[in-house]
N, CA, C and O atoms as a CHARMM CRD file, in Angstrom:
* protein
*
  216
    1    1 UNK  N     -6.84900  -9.64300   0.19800 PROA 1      0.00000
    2    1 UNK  CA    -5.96800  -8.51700   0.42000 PROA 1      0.00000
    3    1 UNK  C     -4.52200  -8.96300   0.20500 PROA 1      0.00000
    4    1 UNK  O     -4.22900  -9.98700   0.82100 PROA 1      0.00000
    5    2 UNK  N     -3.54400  -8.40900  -0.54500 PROA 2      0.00000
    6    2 UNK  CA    -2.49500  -8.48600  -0.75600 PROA 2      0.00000
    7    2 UNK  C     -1.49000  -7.92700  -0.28200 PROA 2      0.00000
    8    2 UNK  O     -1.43900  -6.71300  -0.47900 PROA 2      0.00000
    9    3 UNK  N     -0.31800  -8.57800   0.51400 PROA 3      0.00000
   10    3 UNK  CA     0.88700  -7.95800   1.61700 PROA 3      0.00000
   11    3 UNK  C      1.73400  -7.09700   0.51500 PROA 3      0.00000
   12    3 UNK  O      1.77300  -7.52200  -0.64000 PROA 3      0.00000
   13    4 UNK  N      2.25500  -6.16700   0.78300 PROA 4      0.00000
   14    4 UNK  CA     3.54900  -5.72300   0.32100 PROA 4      0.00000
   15    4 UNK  C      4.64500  -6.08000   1.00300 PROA 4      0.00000
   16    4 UNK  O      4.86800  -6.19800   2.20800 PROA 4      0.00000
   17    5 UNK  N      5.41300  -6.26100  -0.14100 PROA 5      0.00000
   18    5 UNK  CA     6.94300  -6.35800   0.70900 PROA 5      0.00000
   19    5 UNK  C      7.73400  -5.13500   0.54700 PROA 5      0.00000
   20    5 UNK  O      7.73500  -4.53100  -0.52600 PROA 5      0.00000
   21    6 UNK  N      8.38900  -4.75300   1.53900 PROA 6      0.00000
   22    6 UNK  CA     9.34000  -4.06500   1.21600 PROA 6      0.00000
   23    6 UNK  C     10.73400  -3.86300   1.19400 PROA 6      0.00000
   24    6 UNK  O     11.03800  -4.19800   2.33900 PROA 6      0.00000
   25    7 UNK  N     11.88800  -3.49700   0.57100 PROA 7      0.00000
   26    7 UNK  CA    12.84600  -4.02400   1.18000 PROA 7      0.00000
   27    7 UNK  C     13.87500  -2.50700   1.82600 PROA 7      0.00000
   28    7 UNK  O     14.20200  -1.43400   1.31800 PROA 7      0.00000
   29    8 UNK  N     14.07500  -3.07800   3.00300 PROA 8      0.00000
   30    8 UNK  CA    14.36000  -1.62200   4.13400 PROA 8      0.00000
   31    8 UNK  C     16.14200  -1.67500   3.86000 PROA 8      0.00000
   32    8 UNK  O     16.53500  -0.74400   3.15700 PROA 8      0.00000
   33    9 UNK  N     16.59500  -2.08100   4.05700 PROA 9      0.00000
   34    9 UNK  CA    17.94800  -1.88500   4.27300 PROA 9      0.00000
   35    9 UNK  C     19.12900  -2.53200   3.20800 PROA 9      0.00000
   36    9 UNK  O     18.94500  -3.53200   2.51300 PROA 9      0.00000
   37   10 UNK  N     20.22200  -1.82500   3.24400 PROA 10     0.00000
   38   10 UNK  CA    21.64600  -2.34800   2.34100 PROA 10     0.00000
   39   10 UNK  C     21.33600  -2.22100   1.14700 PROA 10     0.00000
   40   10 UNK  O     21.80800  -3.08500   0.40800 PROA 10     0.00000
   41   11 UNK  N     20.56700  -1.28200   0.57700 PROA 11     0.00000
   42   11 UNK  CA    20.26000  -1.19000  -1.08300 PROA 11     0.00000
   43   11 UNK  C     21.09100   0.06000  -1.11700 PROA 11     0.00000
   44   11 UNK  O     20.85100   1.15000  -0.59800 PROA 11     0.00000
   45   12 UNK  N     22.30200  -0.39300  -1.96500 PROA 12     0.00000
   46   12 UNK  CA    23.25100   0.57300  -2.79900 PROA 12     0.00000
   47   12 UNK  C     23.30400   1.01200  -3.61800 PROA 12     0.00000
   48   12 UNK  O     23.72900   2.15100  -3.80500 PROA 12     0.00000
   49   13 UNK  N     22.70200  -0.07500  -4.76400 PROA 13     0.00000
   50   13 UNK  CA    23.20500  -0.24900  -6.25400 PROA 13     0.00000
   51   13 UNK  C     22.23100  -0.20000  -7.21000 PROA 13     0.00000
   52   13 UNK  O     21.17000  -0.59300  -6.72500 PROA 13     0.00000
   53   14 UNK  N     22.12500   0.12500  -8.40500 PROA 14     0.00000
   54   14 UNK  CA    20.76000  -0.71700  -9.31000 PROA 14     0.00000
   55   14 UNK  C     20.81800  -2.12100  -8.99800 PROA 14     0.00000
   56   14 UNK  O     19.74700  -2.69200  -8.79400 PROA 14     0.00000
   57   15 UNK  N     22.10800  -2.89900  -8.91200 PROA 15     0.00000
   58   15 UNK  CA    22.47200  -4.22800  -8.69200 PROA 15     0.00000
   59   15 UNK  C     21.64300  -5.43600  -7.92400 PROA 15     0.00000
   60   15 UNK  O     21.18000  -6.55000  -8.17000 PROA 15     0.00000
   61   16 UNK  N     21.76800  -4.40800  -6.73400 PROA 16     0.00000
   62   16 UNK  CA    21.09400  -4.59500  -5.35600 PROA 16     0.00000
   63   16 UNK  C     19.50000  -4.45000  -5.68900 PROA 16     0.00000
   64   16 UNK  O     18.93900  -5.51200  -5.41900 PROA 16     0.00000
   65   17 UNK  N     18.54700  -3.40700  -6.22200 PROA 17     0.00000
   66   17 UNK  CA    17.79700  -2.92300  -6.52300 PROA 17     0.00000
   67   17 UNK  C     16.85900  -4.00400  -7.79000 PROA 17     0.00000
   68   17 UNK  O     15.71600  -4.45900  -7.80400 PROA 17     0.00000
   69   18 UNK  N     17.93700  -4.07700  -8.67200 PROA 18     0.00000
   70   18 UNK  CA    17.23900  -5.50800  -9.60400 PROA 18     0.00000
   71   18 UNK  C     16.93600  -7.03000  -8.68900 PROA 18     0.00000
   72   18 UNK  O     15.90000  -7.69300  -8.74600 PROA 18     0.00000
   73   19 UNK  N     18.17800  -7.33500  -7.85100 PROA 19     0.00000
   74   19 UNK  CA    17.70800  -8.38800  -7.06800 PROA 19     0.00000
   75   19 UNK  C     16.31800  -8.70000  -6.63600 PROA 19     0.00000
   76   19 UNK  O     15.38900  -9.49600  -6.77400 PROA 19     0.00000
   77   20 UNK  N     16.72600  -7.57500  -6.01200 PROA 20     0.00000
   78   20 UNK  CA    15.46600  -7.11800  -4.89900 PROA 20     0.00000
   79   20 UNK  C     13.98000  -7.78800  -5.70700 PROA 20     0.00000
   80   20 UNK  O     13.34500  -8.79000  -5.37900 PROA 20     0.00000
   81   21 UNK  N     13.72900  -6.85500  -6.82600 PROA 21     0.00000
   82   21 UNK  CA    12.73900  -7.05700  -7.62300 PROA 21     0.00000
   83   21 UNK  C     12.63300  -8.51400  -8.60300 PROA 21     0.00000
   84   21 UNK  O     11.56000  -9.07900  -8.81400 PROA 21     0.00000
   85   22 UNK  N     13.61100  -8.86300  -9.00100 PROA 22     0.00000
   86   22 UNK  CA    13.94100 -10.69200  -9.01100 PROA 22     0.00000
   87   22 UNK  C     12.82500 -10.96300  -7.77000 PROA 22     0.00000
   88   22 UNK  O     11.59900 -10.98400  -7.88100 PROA 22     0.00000
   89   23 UNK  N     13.46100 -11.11900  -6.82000 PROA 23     0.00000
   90   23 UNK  CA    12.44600 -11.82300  -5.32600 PROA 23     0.00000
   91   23 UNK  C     11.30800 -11.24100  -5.07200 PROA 23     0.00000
   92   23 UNK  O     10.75200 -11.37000  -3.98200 PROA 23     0.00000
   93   24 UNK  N     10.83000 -10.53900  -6.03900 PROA 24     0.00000
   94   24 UNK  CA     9.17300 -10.02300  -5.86300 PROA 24     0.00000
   95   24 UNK  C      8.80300  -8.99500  -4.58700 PROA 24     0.00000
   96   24 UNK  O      7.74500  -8.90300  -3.96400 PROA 24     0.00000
   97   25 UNK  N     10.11600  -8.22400  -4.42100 PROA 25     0.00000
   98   25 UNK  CA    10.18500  -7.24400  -3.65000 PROA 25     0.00000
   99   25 UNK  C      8.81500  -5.86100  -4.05400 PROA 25     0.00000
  100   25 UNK  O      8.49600  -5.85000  -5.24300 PROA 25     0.00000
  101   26 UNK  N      8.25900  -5.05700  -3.35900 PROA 26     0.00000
  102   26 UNK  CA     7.07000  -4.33100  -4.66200 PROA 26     0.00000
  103   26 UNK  C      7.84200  -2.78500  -4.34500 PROA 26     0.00000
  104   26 UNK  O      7.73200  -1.82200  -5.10400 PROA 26     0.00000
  105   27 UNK  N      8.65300  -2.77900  -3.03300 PROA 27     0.00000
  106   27 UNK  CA     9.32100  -0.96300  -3.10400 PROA 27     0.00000
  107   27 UNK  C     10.49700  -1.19200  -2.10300 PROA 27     0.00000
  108   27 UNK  O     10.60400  -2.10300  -1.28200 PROA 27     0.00000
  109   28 UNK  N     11.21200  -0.33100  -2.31200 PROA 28     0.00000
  110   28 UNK  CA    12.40000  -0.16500  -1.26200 PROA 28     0.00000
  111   28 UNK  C     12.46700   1.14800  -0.81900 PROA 28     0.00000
  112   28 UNK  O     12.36000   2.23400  -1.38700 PROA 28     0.00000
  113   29 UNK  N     12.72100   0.71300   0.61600 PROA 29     0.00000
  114   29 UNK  CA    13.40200   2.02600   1.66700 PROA 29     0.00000
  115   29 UNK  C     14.77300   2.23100   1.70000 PROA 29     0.00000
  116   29 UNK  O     15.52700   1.33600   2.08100 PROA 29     0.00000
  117   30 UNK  N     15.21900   3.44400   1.29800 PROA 30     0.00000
  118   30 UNK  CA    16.54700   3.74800   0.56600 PROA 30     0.00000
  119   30 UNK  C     16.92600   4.84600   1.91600 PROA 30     0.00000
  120   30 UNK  O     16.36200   5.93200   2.04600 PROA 30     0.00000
  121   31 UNK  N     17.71100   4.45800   2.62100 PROA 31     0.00000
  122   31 UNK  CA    18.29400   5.56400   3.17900 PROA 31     0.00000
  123   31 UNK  C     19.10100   6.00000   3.15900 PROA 31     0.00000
  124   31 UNK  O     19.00300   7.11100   2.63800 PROA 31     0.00000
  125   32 UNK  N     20.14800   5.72700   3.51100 PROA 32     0.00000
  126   32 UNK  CA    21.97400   6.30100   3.44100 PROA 32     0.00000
  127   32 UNK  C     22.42400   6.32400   2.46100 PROA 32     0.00000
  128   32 UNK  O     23.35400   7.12600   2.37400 PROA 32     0.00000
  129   33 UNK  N     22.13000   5.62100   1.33900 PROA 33     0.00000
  130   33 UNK  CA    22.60400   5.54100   0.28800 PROA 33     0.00000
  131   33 UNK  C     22.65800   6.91800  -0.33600 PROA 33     0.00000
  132   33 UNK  O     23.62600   7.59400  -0.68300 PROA 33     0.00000
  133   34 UNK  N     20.82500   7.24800  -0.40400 PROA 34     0.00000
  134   34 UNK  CA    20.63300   8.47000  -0.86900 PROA 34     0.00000
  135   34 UNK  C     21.05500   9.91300   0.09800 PROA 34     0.00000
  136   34 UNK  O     21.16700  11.06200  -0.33000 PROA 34     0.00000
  137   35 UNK  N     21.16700   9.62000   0.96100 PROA 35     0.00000
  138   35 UNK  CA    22.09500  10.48700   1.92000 PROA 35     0.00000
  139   35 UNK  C     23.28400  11.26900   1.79800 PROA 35     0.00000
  140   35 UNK  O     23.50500  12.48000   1.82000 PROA 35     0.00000
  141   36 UNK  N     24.24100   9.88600   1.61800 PROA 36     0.00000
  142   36 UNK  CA    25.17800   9.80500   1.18600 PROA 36     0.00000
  143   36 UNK  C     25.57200  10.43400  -0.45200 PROA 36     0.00000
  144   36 UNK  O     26.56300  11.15600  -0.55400 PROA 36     0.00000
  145   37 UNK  N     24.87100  10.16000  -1.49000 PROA 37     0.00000
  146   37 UNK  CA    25.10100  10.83300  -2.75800 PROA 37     0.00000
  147   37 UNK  C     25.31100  12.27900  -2.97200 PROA 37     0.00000
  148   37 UNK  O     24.78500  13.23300  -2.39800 PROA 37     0.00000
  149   38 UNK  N     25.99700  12.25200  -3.70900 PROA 38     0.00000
  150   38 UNK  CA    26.14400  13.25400  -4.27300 PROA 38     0.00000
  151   38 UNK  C     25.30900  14.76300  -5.22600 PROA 38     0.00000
  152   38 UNK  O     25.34900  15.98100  -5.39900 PROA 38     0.00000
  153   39 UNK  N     24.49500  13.28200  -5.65400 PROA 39     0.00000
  154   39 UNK  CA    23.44800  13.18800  -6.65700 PROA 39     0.00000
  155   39 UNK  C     22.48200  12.56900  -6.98400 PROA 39     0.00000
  156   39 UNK  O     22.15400  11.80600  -7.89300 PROA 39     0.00000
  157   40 UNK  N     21.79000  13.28100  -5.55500 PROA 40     0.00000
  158   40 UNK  CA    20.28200  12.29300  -4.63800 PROA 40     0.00000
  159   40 UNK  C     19.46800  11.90800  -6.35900 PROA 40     0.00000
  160   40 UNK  O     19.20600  10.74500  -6.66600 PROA 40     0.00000
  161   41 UNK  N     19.20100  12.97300  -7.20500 PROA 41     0.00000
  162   41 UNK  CA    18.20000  12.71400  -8.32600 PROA 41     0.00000
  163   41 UNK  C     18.82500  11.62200  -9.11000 PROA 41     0.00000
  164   41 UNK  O     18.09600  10.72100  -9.52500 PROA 41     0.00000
  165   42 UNK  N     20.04100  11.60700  -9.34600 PROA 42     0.00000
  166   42 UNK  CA    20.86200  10.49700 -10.37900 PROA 42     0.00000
  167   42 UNK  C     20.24800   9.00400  -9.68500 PROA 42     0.00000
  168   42 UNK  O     19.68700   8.09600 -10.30000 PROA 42     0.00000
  169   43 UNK  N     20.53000   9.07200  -8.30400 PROA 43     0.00000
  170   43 UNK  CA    20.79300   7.77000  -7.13500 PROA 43     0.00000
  171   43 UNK  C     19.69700   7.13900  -7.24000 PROA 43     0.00000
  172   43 UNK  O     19.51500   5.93500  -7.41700 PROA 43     0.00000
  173   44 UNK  N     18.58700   8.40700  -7.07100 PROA 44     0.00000
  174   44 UNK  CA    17.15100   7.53900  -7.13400 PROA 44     0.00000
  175   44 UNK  C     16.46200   7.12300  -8.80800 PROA 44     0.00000
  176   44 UNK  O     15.46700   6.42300  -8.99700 PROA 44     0.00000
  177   45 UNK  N     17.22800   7.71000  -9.76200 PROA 45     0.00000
  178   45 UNK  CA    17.23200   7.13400 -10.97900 PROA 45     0.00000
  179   45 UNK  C     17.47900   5.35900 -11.19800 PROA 45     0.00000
  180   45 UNK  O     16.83800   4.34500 -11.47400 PROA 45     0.00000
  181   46 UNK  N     18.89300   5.81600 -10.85600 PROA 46     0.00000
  182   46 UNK  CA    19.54300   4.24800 -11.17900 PROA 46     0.00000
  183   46 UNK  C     18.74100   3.42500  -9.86600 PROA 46     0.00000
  184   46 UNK  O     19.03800   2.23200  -9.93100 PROA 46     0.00000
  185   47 UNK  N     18.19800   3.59500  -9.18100 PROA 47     0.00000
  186   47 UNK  CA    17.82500   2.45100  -8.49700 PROA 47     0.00000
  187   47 UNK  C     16.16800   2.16400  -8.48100 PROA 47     0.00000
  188   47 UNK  O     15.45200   1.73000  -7.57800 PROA 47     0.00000
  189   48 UNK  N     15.89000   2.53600  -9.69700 PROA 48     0.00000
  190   48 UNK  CA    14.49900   2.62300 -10.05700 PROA 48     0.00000
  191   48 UNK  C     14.63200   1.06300 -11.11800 PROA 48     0.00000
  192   48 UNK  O     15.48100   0.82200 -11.97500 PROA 48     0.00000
  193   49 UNK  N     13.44500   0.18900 -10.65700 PROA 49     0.00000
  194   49 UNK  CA    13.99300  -1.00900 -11.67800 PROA 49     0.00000
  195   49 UNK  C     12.50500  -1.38900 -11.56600 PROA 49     0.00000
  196   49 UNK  O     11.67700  -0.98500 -10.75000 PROA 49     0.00000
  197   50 UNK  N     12.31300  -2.56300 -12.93000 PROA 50     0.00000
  198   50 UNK  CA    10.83100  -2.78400 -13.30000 PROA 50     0.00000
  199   50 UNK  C     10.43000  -3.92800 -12.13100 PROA 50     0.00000
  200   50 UNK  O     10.93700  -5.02700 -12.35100 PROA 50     0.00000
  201   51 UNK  N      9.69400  -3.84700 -11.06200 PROA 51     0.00000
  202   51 UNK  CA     8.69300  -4.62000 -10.48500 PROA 51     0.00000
  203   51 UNK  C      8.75800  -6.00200 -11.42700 PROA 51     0.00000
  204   51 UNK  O      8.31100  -5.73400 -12.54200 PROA 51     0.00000
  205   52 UNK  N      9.12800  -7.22900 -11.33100 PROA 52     0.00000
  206   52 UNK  CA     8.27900  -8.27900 -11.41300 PROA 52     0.00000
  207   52 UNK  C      6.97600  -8.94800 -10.96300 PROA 52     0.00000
  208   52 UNK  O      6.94000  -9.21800  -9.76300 PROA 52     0.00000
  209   53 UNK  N      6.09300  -9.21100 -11.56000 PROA 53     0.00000
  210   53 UNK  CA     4.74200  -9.73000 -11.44300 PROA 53     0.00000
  211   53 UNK  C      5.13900 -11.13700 -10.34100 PROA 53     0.00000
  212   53 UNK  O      6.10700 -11.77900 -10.74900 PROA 53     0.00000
  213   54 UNK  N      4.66400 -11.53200  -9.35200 PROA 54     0.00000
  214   54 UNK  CA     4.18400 -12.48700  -8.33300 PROA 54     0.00000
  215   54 UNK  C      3.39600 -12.63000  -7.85900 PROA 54     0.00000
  216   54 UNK  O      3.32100 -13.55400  -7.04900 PROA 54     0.00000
């Protein structure tokens, strides 16, 4: 059986969001960020990034 990781907090950016997935992160919990926007559909665009294999 295989753990997920997830990553819960301080994701702002695609920036932040590529890291994440660098370290074999598999989903993120986005809160305030997307809260905060303007342009919840744009926000959750750009912080959509390709999964790396681990």
């Amino acid at each position: 059986m295989r753990t997920l990781i997830i990553a819960e907090s301080g994701i702002r950016n695609r920036t932040d969001a590529e890291r994440l997935a660098t370290a074999g992160v598999d989903g993120l919990l986005v809160g305030e960020t997307l809260m905060r926007s303007t342009d919840p559909a744009t926000c959750i665009q750009q912080l959509q990034v390709t999964r790396y294999a681990h």
